[in-house]
C-alpha positions in Angstrom: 174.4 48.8 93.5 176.0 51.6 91.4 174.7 49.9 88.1 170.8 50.0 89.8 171.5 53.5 90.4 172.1 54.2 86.7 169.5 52.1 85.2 167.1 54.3 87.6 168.1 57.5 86.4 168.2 56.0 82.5 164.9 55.1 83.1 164.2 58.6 84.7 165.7 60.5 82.3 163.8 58.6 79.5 160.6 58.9 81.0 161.0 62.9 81.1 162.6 62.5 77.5 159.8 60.7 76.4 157.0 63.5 78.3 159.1 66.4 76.8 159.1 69.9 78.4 158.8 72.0 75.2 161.8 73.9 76.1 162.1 76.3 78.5 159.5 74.8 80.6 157.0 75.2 78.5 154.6 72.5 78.6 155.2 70.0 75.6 151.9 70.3 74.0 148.9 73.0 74.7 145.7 71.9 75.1 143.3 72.6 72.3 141.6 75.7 72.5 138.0 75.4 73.6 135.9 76.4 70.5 133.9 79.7 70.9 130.1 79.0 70.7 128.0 81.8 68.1 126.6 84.3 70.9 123.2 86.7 70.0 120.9 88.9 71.8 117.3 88.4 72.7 115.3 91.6 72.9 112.3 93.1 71.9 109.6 95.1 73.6 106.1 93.8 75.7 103.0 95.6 75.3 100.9 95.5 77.9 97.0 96.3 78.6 96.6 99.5 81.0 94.3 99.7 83.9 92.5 102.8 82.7 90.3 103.3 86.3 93.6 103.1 88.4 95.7 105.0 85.9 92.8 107.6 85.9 92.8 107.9 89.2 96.3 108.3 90.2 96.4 111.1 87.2 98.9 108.7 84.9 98.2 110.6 81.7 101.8 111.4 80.6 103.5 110.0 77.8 106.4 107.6 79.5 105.1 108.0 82.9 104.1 105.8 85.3 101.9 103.3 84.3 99.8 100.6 85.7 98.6 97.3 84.4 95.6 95.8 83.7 95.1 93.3 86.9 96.3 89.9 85.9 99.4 91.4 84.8 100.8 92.4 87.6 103.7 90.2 87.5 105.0 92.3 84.6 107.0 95.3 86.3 109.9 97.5 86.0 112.9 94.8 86.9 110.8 91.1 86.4 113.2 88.5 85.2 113.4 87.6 81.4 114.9 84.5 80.9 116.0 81.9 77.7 115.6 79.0 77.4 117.3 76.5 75.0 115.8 73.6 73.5 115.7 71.2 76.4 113.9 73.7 78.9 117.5 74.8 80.2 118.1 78.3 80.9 120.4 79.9 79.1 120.0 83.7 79.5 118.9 86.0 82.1 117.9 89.6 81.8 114.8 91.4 83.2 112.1 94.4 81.7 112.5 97.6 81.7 109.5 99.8 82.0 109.5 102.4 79.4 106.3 103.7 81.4 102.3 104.7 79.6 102.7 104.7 76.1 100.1 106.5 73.8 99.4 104.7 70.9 100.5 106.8 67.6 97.9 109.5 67.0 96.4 109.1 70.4 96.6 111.1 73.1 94.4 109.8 76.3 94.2 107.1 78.6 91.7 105.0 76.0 94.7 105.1 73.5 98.0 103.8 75.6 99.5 100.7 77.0 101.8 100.0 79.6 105.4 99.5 77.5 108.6 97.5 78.7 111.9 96.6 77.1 114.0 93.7 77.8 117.4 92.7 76.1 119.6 89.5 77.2 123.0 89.0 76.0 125.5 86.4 75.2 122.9 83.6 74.3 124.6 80.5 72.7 123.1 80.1 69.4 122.7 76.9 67.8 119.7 75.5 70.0 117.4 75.2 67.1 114.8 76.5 69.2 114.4 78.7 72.6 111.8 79.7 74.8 111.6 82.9 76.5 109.6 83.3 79.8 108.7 86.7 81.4 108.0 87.3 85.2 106.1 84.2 85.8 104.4 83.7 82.5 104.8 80.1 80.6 107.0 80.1 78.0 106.6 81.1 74.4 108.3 79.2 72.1 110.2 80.4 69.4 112.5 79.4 66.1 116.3 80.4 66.3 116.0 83.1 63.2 112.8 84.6 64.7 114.7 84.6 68.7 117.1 87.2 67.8 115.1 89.3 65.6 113.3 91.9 67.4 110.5 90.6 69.4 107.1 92.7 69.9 104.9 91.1 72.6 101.0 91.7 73.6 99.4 90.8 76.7 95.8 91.5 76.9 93.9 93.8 74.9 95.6 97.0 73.5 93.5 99.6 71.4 94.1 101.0 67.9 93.7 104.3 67.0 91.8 105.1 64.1 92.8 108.1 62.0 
């Protein structure tokens, strides 16, 4: 009986031999460090048409103040979600838009010459998709190449007016 007893610890001992502790029980081996993935930032700004009648009459005239959209747009407001998406329609990113309020078109200064403005910026987006898409309140996605996604982004919706000087 005693020599089963020994042969069981042999094997015992050889089995933890054989799995190693590293030493002061410290695993034997780490596990490989996960690899870090290439972040970026998408952001840019959205232009937006104006609804000159209801901005007229609610006296929105100043420069960065409140501002109402042309209707048809309004899905784009002050804390609509921005998302990315990568190159399989997966999203990847969330942020939302940031109304920077009426915006008078340089050398304009009335209600014929501004735009509703907005800012959005999402962070941390794995680069590498080859392409992304970027979809704004409930608007389809646009499409865009991975050098031209995290450049700065200037988006128009509807029909903003140039000022002549």
């Amino acid at each position: 009986m005693k020599r089963i007893s020994t042969a069981a610890a042999t094997l015992a001992v050889s089995l933890l031999a054989a799995c190693g502790t590293g030493g002061e029980g410290a695993p034997a081996s780490s596990p490989s460090p996960t690899p870090s993935v290439a972040t970026g930032t998408v952001a840019g700004t959205v232009e937006v048409e104006l609804d000159f009648t209801g901005n007229w009459q609610a006296g929105n005239n100043a420069q960065h103040g409140t501002c109402l959209v042309a209707p048809g747009y309004q899905d784009l407001v002050d804390g609509a979600q921005v998302a990315v998406l990568d190159a399989s329609g997966a999203v990847i990113g969330v942020g939302a838009l940031v109304s920077t309020g009426l915006e008078l078109i340089d050398g304009g200064d009335a209600l014929n010459e501004a735009y509703c403005g907005f800012t959005f910026r999402v962070e941390d987006v794995p680069k590498g998709s080859g392409f992304y898409g970027l979809e704004i309140a409930s608007r389809d996605a646009l499409r865009y190449p991975e050098a031209e996604a995290f450049a700065p982004l200037e988006l128009t919706l509807g029909t903003i007016p140039t000022v002549l000087t």
